[in-house]
N, C-alpha and C positions, 0 to 999 in steps of 0.2 A: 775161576772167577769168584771173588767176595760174595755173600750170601749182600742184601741189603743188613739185615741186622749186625751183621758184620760190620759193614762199611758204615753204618751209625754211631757203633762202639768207637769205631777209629775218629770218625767227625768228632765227639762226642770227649775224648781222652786229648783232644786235640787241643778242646778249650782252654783258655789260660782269663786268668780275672784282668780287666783293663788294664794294662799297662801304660805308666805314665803317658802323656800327650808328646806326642811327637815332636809339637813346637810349641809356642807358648801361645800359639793363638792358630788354633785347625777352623774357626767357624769360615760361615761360605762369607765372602765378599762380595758387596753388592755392586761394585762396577767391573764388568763383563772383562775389562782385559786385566783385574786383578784376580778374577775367578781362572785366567787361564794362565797368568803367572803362577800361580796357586800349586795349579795340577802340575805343570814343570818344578816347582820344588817337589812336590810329592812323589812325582815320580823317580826324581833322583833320591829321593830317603828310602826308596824300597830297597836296592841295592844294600844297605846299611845296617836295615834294621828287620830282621829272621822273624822276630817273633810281632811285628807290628806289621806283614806285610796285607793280609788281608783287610785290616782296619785301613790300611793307608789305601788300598785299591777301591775301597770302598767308599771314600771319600773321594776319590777321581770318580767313581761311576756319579756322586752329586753331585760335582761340577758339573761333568758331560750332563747330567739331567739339565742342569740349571743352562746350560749353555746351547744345549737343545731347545729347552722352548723360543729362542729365539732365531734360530736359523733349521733351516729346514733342508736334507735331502743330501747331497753331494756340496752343497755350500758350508754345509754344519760339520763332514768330513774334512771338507776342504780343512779349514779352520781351525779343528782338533790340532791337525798334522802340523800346522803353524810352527805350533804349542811340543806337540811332543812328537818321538820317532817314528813313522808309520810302520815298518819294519816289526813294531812292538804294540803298535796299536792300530791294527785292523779295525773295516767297518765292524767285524761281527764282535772284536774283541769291543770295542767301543762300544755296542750296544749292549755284549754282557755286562760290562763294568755297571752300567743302567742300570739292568735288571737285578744284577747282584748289591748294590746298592739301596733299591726300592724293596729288597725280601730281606734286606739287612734291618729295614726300617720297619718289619712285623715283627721278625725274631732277632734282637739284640744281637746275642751272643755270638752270633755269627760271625759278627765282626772280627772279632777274637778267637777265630780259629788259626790252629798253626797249617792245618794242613793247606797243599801248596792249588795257589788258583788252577793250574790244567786239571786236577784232579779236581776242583768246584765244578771249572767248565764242561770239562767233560763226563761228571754226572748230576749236571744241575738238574736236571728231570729230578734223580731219583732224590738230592737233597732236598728241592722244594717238597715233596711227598714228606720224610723223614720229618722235617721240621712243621711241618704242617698236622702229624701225629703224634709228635712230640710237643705242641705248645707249650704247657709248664715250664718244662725246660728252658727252650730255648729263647721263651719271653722271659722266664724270669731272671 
């Protein structure tokens, strides 16, 4: 198993500098069933684009924010699934996308990692630490 300083290097070598925008207009939309149009484009661009895919999940995790504060519980699942495949977007995936989202919004760069989301998800613990000892970096 990776040492953590390891698995920093890797996060870290991962980074690539913003790459063009995806579309010509990524900001959130302020009517609720264009925020969730939104996240159905995005989700079909991951497929497409390797090197933009954590910037683009991370922009579904601010939908699902934004789409959150106004439904609440298994109504707010409900809802998601409308929108995108549940198959691909579990409650807990949905609620990563959140959270990976809201620690993308401390530490930038983050966004613009190549390495692939199961490996975020699956050591989000230790990335939140890594980045949280690393601020320079990964704020600037």
């Amino acid at each position: 198993m990776p040492s953590k300083n390891s698995f920093h290097e890797e996060l870290r070598k991962s980074f690539i500098e913003r790459p063009t925008s995806l579309s010509e207009n990524d900001s959130l939309p302020a009517l609720e069933s264009a925020v969730a149009q939104q996240m159905k484009e995005f989700d079909a661009a991951i497929s497409s684009s390797s090197r933009q895919k954590i910037y683009i999940y991370c922009l579904i995790g601010r939908n699902l924010a934004k789409l959150k504060g106004g439904k609440k519980g298994q109504k707010f699942i409900e809802f998601v699934h409308h929108y995108l495949p549940a198959k691909h977007y579990s409650r807990s995936q949905i609620y990563f996308l959140i959270q990976l989202y809201e620690l993308a919004m401390d530490y930038n760069k983050l966004m613009y990692v190549t390495i692939g989301i199961g490996i975020l998800k699956s050591k989000f613990r230790i990335v939140k630490e890594l980045l949280g000892e690393n601020k320079d970096f990964w704020r600037g």
